[in-house]
TORGU-656011 format. One record per atom (N, C-alpha, C): x, y, z. Coordinates in steps of 0.05 Angstrom, whole numbers, padded with zeros to 5 digits, always signed. Layout:
N
XYZ ...
END
This chain:
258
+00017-00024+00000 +00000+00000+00000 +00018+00025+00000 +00015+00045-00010 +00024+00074-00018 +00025+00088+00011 +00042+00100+00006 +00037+00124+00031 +00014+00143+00033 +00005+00157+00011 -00017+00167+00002 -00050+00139+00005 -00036+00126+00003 -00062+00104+00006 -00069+00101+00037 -00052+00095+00052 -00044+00096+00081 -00062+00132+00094 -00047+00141+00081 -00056+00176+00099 -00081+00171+00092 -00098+00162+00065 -00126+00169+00061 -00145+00154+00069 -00138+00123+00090 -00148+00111+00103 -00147+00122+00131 -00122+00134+00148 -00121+00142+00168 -00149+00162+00177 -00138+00179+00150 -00161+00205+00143 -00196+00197+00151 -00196+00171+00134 -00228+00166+00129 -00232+00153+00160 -00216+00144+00177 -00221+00138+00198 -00231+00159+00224 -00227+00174+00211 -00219+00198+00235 -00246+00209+00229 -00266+00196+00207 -00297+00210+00211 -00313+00190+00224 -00312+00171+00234 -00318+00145+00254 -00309+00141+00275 -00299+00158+00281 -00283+00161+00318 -00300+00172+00329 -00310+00169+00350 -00328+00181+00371 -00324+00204+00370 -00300+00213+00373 -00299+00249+00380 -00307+00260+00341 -00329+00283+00343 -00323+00294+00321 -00305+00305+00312 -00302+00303+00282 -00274+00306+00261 -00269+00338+00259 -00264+00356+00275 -00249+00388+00274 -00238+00390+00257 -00237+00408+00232 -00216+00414+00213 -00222+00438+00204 -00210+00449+00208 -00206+00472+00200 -00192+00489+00168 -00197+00501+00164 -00192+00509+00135 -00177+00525+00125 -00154+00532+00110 -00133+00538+00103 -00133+00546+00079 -00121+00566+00066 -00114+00574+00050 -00092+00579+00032 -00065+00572+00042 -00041+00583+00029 -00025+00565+00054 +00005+00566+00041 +00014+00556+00059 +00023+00561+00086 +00029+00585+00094 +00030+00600+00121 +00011+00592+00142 -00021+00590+00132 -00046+00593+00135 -00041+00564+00153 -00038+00542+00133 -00027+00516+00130 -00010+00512+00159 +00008+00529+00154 +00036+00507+00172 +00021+00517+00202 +00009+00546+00206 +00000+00562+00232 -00024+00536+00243 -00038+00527+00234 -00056+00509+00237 -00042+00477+00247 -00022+00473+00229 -00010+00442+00234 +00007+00446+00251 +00015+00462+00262 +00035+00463+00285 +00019+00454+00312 -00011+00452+00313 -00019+00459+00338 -00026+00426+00341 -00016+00411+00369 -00023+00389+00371 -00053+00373+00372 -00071+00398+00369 -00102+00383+00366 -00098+00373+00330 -00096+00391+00316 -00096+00381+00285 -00097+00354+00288 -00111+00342+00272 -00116+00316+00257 -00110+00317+00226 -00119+00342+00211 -00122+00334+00184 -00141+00356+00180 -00127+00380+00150 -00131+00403+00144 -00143+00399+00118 -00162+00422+00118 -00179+00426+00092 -00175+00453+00078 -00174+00447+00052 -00170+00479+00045 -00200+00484+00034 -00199+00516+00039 -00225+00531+00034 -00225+00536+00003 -00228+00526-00014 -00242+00536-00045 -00248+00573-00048 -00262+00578-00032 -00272+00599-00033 -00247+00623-00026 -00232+00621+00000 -00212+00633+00008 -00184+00631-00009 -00176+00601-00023 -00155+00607-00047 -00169+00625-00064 -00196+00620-00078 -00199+00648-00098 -00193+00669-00091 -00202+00679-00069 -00196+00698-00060 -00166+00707-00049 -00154+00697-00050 -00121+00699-00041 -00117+00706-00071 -00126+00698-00098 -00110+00707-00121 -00129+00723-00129 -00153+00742-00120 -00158+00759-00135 -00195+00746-00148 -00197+00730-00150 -00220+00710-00163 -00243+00708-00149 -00272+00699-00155 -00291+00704-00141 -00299+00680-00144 -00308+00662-00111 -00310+00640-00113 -00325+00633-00145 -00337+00599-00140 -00353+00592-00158 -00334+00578-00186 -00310+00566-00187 -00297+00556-00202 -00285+00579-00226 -00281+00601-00207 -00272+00630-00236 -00239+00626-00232 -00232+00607-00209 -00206+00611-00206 -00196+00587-00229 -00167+00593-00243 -00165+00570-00258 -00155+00548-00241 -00173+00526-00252 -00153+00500-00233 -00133+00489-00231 -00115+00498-00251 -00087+00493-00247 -00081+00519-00225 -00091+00534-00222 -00069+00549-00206 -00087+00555-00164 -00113+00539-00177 -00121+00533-00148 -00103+00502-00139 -00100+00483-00160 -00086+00460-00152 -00060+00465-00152 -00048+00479-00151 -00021+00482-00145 -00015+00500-00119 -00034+00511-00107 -00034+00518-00083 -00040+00494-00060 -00063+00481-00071 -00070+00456-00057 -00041+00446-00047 -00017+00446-00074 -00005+00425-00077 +00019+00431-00056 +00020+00459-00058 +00039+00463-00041 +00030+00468-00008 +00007+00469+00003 -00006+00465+00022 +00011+00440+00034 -00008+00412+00016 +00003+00389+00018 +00038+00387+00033 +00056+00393+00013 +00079+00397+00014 +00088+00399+00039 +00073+00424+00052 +00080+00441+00077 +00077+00427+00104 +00059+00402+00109 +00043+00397+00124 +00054+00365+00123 +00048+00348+00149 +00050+00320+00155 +00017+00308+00159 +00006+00327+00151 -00027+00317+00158 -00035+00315+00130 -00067+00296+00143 -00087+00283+00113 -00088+00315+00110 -00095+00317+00080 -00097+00342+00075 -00125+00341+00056 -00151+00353+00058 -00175+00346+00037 -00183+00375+00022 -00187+00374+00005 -00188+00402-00022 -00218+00403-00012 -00221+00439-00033 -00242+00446-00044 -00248+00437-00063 -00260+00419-00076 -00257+00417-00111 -00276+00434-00119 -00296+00444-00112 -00321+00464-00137 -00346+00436-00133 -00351+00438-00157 -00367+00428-00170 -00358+00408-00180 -00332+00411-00187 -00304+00390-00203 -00304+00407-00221 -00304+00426-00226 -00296+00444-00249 -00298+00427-00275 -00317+00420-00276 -00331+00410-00309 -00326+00374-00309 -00315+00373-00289 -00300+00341-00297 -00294+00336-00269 -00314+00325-00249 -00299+00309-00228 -00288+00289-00226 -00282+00271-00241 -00271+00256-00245 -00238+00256-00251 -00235+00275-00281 -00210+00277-00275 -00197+00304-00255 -00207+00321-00251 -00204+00339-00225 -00194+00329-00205 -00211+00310-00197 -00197+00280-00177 -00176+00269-00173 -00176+00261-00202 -00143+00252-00213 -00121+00268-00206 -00124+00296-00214 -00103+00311-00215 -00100+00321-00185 -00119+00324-00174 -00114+00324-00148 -00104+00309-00124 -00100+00284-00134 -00100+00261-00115 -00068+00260-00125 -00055+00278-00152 -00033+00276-00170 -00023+00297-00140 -00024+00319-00125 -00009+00331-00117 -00009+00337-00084 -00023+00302-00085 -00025+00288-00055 -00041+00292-00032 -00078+00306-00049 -00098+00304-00025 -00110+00269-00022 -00118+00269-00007 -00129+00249+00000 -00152+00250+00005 -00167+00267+00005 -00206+00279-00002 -00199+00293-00008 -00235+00307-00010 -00252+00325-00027 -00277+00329-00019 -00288+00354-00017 -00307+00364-00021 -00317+00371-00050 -00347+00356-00057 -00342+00362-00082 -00384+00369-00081 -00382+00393-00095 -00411+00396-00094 -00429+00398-00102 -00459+00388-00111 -00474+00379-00123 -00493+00402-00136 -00484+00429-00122 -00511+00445-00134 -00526+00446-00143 -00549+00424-00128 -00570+00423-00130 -00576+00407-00159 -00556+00400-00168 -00564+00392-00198 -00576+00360-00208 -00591+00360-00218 -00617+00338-00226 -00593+00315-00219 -00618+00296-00200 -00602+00274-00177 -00587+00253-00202 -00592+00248-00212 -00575+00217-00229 -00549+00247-00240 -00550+00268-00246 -00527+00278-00249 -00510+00288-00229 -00515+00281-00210 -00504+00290-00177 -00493+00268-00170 -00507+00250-00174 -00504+00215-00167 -00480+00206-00184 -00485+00210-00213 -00460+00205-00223 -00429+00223-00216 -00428+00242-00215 -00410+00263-00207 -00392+00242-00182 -00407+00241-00159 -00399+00220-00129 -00385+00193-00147 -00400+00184-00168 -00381+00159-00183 -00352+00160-00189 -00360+00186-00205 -00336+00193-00224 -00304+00203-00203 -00312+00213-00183 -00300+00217-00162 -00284+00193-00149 -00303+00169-00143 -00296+00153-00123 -00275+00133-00145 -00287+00134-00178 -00276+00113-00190 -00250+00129-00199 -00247+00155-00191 -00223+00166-00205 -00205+00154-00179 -00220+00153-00161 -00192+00151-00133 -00185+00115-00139 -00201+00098-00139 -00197+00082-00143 -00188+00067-00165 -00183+00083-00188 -00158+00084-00215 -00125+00091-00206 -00124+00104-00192 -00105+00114-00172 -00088+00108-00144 -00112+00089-00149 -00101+00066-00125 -00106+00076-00093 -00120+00102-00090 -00121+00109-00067 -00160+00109-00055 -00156+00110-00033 -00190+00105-00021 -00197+00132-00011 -00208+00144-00031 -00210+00176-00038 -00233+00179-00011 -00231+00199-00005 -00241+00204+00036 -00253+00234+00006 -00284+00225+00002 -00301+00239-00011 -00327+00257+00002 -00323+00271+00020 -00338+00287+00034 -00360+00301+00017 -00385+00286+00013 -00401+00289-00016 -00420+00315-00006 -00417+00334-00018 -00436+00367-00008 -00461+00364-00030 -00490+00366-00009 -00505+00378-00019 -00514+00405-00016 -00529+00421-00031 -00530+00454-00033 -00558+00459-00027 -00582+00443-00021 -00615+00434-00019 -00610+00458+00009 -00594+00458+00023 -00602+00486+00048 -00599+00504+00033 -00577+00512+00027 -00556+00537+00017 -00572+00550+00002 -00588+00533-00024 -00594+00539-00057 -00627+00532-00054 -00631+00520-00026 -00662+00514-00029 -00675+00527-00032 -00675+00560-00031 -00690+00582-00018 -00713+00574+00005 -00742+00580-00011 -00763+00584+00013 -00778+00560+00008 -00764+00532+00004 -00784+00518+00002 -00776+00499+00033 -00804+00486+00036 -00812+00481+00069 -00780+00460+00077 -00783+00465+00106 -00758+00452+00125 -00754+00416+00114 -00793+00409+00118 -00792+00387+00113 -00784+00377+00088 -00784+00398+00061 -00775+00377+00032 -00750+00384+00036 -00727+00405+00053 -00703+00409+00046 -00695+00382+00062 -00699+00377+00085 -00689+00351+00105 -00691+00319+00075 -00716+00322+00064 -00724+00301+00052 -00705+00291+00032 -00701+00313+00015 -00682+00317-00006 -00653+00304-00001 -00647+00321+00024 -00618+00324+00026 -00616+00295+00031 -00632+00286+00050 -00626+00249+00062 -00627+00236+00031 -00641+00236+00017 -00648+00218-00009 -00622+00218-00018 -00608+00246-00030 -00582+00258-00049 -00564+00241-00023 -00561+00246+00004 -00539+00242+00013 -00538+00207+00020 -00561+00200+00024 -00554+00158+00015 -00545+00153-00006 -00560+00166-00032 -00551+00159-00050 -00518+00156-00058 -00507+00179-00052 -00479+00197-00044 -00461+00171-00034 -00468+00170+00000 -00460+00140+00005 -00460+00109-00005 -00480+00107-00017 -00491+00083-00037 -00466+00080-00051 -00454+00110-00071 -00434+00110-00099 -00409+00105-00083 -00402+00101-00059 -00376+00113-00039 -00365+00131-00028 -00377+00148-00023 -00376+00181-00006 -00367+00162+00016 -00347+00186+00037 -00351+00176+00062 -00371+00191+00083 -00375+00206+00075 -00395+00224+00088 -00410+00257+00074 -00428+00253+00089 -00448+00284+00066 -00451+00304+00073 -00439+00324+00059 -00437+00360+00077 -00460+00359+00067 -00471+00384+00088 -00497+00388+00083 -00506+00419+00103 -00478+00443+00089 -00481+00469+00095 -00497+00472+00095 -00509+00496+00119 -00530+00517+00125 -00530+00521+00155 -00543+00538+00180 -00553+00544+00194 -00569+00512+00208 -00555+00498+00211 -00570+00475+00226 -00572+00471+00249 -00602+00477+00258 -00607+00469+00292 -00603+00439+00303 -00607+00436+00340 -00608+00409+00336 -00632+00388+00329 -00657+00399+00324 -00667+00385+00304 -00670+00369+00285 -00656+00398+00264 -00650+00388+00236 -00634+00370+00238 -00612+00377+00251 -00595+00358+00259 -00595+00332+00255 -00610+00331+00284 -00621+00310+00288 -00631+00292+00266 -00649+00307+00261 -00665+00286+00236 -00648+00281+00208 -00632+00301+00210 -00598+00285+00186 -00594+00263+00199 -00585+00266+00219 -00573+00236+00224 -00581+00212+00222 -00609+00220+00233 -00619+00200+00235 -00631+00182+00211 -00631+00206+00186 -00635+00196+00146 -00614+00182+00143 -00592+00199+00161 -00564+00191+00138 -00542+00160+00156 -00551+00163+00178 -00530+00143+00201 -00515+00167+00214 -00508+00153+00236 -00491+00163+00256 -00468+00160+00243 -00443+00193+00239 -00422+00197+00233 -00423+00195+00209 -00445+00199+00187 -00442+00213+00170 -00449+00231+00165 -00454+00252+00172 -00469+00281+00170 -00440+00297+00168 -00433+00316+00152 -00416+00333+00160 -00425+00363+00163 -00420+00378+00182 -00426+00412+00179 -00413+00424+00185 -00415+00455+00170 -00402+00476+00179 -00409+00495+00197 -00384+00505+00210 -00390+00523+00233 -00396+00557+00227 -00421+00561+00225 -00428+00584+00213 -00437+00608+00243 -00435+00628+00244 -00441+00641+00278 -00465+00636+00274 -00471+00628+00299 -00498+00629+00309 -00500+00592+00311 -00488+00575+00302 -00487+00554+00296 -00491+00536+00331 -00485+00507+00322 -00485+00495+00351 -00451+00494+00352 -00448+00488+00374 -00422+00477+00383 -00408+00457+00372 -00380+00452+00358 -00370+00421+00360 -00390+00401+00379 -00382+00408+00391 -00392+00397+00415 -00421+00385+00426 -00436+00404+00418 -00458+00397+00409 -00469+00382+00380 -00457+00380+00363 -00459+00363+00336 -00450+00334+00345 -00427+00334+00355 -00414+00315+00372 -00432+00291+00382 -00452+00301+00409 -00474+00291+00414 -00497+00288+00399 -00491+00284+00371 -00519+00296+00352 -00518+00268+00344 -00480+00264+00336 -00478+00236+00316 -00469+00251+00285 -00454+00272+00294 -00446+00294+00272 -00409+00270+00273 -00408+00279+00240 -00381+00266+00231 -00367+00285+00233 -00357+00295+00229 -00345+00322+00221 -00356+00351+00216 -00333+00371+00224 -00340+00401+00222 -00324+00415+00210 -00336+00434+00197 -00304+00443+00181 -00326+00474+00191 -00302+00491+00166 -00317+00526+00180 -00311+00541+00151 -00306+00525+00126 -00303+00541+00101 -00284+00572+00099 -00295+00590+00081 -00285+00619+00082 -00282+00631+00111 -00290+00623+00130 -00299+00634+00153 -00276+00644+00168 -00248+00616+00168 -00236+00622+00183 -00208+00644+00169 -00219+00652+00140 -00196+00663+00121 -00209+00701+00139 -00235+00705+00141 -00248+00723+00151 -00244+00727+00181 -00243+00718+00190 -00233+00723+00216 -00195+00733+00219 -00188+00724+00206 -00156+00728+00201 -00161+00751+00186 -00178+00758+00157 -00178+00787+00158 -00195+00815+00171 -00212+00808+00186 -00220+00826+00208 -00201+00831+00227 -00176+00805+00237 -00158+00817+00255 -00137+00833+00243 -00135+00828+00217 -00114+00847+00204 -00124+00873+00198 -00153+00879+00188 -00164+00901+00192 -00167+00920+00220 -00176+00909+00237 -00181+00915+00259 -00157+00928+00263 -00128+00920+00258 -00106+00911+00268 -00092+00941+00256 -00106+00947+00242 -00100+00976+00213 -00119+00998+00221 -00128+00989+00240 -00149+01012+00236 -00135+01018+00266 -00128+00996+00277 -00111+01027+00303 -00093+01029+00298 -00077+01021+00284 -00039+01035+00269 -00056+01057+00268 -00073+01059+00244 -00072+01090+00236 -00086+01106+00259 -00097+01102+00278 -00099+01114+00308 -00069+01114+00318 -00066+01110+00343 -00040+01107+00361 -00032+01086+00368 -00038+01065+00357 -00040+01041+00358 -00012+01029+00355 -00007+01006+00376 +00018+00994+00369 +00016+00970+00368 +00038+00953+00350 +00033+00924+00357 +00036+00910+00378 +00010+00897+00388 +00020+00888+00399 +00032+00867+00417 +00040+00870+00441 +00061+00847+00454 +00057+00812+00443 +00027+00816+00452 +00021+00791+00455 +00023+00773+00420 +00033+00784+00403 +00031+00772+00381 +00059+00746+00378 +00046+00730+00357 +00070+00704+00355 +00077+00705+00337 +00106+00688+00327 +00121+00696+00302 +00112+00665+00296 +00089+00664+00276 +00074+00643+00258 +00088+00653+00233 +00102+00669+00218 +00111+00665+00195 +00145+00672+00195 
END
């Protein structure tokens, strides 16, 4: 077995462990090493949304993928942890997107379904799992549905309905587990889990959200926090500018992370 085959089993384990899967989201490599230094890390995700935005690009696959995967790649590089991408949509081709990705040593993916007609969502999760498994590796496929995000105003009950249907299915093709962004109480929650199994639900930590901790006790797999945590790093750098240009000094308490 591969070393890369190895990390992406470790990886897929680490969403079936009792304690929920923390990961946090990264953008560049600095972003990267400030995060893997800290002995909770398990295994880093980069934000899709936050590389666009580090080169200038507006999420939504406008960034070219050679030059979002070569950030991935050097992420990877930087780090001794599973490392799992943004992929998009798969930028026209999840399948080989996959490929080339798994080429510069992630071991997952987030890959997202936008809402798009189910046997073409369904296939997408194929093309994914059969690209990892061309490759020789057991691709840790964190399968996103968009039914909250993109549902607008249609009732609680068809968004819960939907998402369970898309996210078995998801699992059925070999996902290891099903994001399923938005504002989720413990309810909704709840009743994910209870469509999809215990420890496969994945969510993000949006304010106002529940706790790790509380997902935890839900039967939540994993948490990640997307663009969120690239925004918080730039509110402290703003914040951080707006008293320089007062009387502001740096200060003491800061650490030399780069």
């Amino acid at each position: 077995m591969s070393a890369l085959s190895e990390r992406a089993e470790s990886f897929a384990k680490l969403h079936t462990a009792p304690e929920i899967l923390r990961v946090v989201n990264v953008w560049d490599v600095v972003s990267a090493r400030a995060i893997a230094a800290l002995p909770e890390t398990r295994a880093l995700a980069t934000a899709g949304h936050s590389i666009a935005a580090t080169f200038g690009y507006e999420d939504g696959e406008n960034i070219p993928l050679e030059v979002m995967l070569d950030m991935v790649g050097r992420i990877v590089a930087a780090v001794d942890v599973p490392v799992t991408a943004d992929l998009d949509a798969g930028f026209g081709d999840p399948g080989e997107t996959t490929r080339r990705a798994i080429g510069v040593g992630v071991v997952g993916a987030n890959v997202e379904d936008r809402v798009k007609p189910f046997d073409e969502a369904v296939a997408a999760v194929e093309a994914v799992i059969a690209a990892g498994e061309a490759e020789g590796v057991p691709f840790v496929l964190n399968a996103r549905t968009d039914v909250f995000v993109k549902g607008g105003d249609r009732p609680l009950d068809d968004k819960i309905a939907d998402a369970v249907k898309r996210g078995r299915a998801f699992l059925d093709a070999g996902a290891t587990s099903v994001f399923v962004p938005g504002l989720l109480d413990a309810e909704t929650t709840r009743r994910l889990v209870e469509g999809l199994g215990d420890q496969r639900l994945s969510v993000i930590g949006f304010p106002g959200a529940l706790s790790a901790g509380e997902y935890e006790k839900l039967g939540v797999a994993r948490i990640s926090y997307g663009p969120l945590t690239q925004r918080v790093a730039l509110t402290a750098l703003q914040d951080l500018a707006i008293d320089l240009y007062g009387d502001g000094v740096i200060p003491s308490s800061v650490r030399e992370l780069n």
